[in-house]
C-alpha positions in Angstrom: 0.0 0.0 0.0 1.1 3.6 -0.9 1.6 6.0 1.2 1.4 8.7 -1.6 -1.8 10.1 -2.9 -2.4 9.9 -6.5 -1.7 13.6 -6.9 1.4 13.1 -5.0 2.8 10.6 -7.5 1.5 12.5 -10.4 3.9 15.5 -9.2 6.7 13.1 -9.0 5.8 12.1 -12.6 6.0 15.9 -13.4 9.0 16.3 -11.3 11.1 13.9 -13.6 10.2 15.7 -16.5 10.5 19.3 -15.5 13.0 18.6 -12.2 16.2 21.6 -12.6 18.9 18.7 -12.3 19.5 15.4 -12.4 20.2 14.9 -8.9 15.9 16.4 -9.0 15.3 13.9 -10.9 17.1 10.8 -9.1 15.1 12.0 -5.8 11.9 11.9 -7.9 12.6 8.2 -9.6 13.6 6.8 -6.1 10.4 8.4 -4.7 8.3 7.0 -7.2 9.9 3.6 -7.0 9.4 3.7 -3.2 5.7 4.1 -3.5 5.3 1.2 -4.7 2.9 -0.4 -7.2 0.5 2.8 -6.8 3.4 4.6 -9.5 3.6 1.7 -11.7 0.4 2.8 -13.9 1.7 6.2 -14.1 5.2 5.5 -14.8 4.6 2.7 -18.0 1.9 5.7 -19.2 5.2 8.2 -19.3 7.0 5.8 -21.1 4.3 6.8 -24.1 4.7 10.4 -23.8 6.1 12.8 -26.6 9.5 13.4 -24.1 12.3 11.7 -24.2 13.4 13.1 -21.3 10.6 11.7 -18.9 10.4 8.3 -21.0 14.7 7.8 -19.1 13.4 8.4 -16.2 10.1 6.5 -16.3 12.2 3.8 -17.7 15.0 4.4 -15.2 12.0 4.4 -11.8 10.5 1.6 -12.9 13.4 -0.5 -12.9 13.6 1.1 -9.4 10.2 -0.4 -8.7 11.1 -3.9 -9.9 7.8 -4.4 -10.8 7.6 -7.5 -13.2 4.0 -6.0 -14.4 6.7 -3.2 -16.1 8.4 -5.9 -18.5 6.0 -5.8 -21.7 6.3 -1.6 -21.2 9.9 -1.9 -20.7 10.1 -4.2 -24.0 8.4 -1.9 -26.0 10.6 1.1 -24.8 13.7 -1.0 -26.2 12.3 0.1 -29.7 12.6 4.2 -28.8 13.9 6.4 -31.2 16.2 7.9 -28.3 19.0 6.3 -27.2 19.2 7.1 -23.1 15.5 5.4 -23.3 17.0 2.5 -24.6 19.8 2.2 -22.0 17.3 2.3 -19.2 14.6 0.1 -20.5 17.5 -2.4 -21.1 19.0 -1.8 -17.4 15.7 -1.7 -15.7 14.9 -5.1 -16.9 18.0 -6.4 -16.0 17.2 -5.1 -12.5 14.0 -6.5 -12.5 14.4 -9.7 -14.3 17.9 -10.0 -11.6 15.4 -9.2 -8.9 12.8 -12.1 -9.7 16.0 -14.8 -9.6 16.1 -15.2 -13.5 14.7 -14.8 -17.3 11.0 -15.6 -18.1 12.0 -15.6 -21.8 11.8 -12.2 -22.7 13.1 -10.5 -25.9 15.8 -8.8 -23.6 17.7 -12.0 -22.4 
C-alpha cells in the first residue's frame, strides 16, 4: 500500500520531466519507486509520452520499482527512437528480471 496520494505521485511524474537537475530527478525516480505499485500505472503511461526526457526516467524508476508488471512496457521502450530510453529500459529489466531470480524468456535476455 502507498503512502502517496495519487496527486502526489503524479507531481513526482511531473518532477522527472520538469525537475532543474539530475540529482531532482534521481530523488523523484527513487520516490516513485518507493511508493510502490500505486506509481507503476503512471510511470509505463510516461513511457508513451512525446518526451524523451521523462520516458529515461520513467524507464529508469520503474526498474527502481522492480515491478515485473513493467516488462512488456519496458520491452516496447527497447524500440525508442532515443537512445538514453533504450539504456534504461534495457538496465531496468535487467534489475527486474535479476530481482525475480532469473529470465521468463523475454526478448531482452
Amino acid at each position: 500500500m502507498s503512502l502517496m496520494s495519487d496527486a502526489d505521485i503524479l507531481d513526482l511524474i511531473e518532477y522527472l520531466r520538469n525537475g532543474k537537475t539530475s540529482a531532482d530527478r534521481m530523488a523523484a525516480a527513487d520516490a516513485l519507486a518507493a511508493s510502490g505499485p500505486a506509481s507503476l500505472p503512471p510511470l509505463v503511461e510516461a513511457l508513451g509520452d512525446d518526451d524523451p526526457r521523462l520516458r529515461m526516467w520513467a524507464a529508469y524508476a520503474l526498474g527502481m520499482l522492480g515491478d515485473e508488471r513493467a516488462v512488456p512496457a519496458l520491452t516496447l521502450a527497447l524500440d525508442d527512437d532515443d537512445p538514453g530510453v533504450v539504456k534504461w529500459a534495457a538496465a531496468s529489466l535487467d534489475w527486474i528480471r535479476d530481482m525475480a531470480g532469473g529470465c521468463g524468456g523475454c526478448r531482452f535476455c
